[in-house]
C-alpha positions as CSV (number, residue, x, y, z in Angstrom):
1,X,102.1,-15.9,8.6
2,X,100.1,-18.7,7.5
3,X,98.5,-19.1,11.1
4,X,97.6,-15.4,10.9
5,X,96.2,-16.1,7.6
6,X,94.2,-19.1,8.8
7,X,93.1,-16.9,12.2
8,X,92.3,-13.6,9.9
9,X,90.1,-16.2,7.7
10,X,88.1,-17.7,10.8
11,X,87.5,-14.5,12.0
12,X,86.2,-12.7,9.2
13,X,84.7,-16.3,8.4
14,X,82.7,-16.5,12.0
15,X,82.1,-12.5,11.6
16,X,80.5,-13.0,8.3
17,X,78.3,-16.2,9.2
18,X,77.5,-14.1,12.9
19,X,76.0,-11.3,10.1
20,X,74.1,-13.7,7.9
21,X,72.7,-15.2,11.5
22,X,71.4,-11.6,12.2
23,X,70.4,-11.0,8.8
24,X,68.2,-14.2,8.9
25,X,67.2,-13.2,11.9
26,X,66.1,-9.7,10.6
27,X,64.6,-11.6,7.7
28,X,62.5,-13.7,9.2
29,X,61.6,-10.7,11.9
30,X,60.3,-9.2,8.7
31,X,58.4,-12.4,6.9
32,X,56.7,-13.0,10.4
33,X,55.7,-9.3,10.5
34,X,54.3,-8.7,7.2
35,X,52.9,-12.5,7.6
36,X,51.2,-11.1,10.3
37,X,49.9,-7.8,8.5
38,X,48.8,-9.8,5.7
39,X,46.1,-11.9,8.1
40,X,45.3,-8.6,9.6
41,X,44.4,-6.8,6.5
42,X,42.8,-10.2,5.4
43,X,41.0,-10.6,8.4
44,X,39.8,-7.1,8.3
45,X,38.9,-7.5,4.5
46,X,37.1,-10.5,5.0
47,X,34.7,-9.0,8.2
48,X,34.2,-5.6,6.0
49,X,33.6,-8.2,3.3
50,X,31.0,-10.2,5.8
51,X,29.3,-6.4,6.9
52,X,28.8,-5.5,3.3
53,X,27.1,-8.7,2.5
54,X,25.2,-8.6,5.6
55,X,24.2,-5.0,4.9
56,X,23.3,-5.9,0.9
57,X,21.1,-8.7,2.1
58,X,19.1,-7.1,4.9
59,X,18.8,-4.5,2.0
60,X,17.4,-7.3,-0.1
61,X,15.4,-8.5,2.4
62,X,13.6,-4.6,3.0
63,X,13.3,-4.2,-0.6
64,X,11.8,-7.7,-1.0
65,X,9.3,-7.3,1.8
66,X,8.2,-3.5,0.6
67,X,7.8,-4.8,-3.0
68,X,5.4,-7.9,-1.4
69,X,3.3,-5.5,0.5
70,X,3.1,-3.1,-2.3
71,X,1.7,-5.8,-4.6
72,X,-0.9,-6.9,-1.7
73,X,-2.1,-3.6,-1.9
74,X,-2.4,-3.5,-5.4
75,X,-4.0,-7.2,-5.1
76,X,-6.7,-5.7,-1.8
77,X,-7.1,-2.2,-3.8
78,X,-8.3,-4.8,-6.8
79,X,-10.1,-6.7,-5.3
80,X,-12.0,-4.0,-3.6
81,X,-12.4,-2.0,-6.6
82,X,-14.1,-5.4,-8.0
83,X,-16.6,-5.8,-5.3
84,X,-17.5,-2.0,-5.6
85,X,-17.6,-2.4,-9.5
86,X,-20.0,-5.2,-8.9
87,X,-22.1,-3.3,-6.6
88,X,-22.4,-0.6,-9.3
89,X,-23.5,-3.4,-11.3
90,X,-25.8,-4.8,-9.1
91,X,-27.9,-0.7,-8.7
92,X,-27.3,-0.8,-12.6
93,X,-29.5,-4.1,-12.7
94,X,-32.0,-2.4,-10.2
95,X,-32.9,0.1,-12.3
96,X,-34.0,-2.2,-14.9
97,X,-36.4,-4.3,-12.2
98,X,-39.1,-2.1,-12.1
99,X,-41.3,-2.9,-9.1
100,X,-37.5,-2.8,-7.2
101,X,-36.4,0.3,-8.4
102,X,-39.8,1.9,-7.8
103,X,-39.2,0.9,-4.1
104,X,-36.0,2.6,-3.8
105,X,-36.7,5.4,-5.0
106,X,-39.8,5.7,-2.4
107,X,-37.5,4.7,-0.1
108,X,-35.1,7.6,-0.7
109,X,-37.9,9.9,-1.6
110,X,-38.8,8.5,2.0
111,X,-35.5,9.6,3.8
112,X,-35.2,12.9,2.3
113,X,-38.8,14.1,3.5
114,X,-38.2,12.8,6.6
115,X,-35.0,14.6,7.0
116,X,-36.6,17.8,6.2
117,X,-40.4,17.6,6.8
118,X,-42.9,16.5,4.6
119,X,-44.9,20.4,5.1
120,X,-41.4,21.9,4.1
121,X,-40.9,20.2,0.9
122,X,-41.4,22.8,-1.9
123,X,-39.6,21.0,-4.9
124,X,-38.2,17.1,-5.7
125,X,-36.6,16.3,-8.1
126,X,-35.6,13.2,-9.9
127,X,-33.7,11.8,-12.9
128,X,-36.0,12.4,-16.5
129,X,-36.8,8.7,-17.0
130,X,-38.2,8.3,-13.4
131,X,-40.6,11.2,-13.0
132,X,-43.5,9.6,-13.4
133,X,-42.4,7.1,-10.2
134,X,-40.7,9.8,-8.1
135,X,-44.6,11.3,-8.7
136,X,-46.4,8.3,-7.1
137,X,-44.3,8.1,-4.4
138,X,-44.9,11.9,-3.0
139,X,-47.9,11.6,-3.6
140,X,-48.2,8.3,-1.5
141,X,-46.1,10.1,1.3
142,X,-48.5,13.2,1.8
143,X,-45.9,15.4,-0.7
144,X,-47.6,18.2,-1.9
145,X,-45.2,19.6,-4.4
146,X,-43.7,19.4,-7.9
147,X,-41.8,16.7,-9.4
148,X,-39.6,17.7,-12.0
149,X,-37.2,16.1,-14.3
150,X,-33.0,16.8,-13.4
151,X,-30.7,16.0,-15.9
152,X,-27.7,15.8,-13.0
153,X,-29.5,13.1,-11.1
154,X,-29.5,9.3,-11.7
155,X,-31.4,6.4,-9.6
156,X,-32.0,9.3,-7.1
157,X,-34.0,12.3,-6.2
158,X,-33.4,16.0,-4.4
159,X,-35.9,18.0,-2.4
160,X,-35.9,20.7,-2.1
161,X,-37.4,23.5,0.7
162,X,-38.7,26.6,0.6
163,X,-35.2,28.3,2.3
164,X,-32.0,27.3,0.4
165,X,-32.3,23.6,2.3
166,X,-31.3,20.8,-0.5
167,X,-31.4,17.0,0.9
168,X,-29.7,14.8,-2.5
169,X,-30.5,11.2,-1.6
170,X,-29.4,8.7,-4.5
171,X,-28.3,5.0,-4.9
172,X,-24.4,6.2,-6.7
173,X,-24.1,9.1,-3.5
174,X,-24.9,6.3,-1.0
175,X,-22.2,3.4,-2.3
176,X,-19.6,6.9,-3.0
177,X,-20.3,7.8,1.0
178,X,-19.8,4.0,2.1
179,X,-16.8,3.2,0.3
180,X,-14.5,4.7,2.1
181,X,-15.8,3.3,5.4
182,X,-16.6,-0.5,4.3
183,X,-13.4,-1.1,1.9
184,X,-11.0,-2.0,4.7
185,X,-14.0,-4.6,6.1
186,X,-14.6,-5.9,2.6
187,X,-10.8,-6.2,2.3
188,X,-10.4,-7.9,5.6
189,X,-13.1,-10.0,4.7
190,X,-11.9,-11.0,1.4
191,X,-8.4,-11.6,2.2
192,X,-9.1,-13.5,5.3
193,X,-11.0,-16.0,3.1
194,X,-7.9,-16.2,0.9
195,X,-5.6,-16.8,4.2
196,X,-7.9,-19.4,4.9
197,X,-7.9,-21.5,2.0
């Protein structure tokens, strides 16, 4: 009995270490797989991880380049603003230089007749303080019509015909009309000076 004893316990004895062989087995089946899914997810983290980044700093990097161009903008729409403020200056200054002024005016008195014939001018007319010089200058072009004072006109003058033709020709009109077409050179011009230095 005691050998059937002794056999019964080397059975059950090999039977129970053949099931804790399979269950390490299982168990490290099971460690190796969800080792495995672990540097899956992590790997997969880490690139969405890498994307995101990548993403947030090309963002960065647009938002950071729209803001610089929006402040040279600002900087060239400044700077251009400047020039034209000085320019405003500048036919401010002219009107106080009589012999100059007096010239421009003749000169714009000049354009205006052209454009619509000196036989054809019926009317001019010219800002209250510069009558008298608006006056001298028709009369030295061969103008044979009134001069009279316009409270809506400044450093310019306005003929006027005997249909409903109206030429305006003034210093203010002429920078306003030029503006437009000159500020990109006069930014070009400025800004290339500033690349330069």
């Amino acid at each position: 009995m005691s050998d059937l004893s002794a056999l019964l316990d080397r059975e059950a004895s090999a039977e129970i270490e053949a099931l804790l062989s399979e269950a390490r087995q299982r168990a490290s089946e099971i460690v190796a797989e969800a080792t495995a899914e672990a540097e899956q997810e992590l790997g997969q983290r880490r690139r969405a991880v890498e994307v995101q980044r990548e993403a947030t700093l090309v963002r960065a990097q647009s938002a950071a380049r729209l803001e610089a161009s929006a402040l040279k903008l600002r900087a060239q729409h400044a700077a251009v603003e400047a020039v034209f403020a000085g320019a405003r200056d500048e036919l401010a200054a002219l009107a106080k230089d009589k012999p100059a002024y007096a010239k421009a005016l003749q000169a714009l008195l000049a354009e205006a007749v052209e454009a619509v014939g000196a036989s054809d001018v019926k009317a001019v007319h010219a800002a209250p303080a510069d009558v008298d010089v608006v006056a001298e200058a028709a009369k030295a072009l061969g103008v044979d019509a009134p001069v009279t004072a316009a409270d809506d006109l400044v450093a310019g003058i306005r003929v006027a015909t005997g249909g409903r033709a109206t030429v305006e020709n003034s210093l203010g009109q002429r920078l306003a009309a030029i503006e437009g077409e000159i500020a990109a050179e006069v930014s070009a011009t400025l800004f290339a000076q500033s690349a330069e230095a």
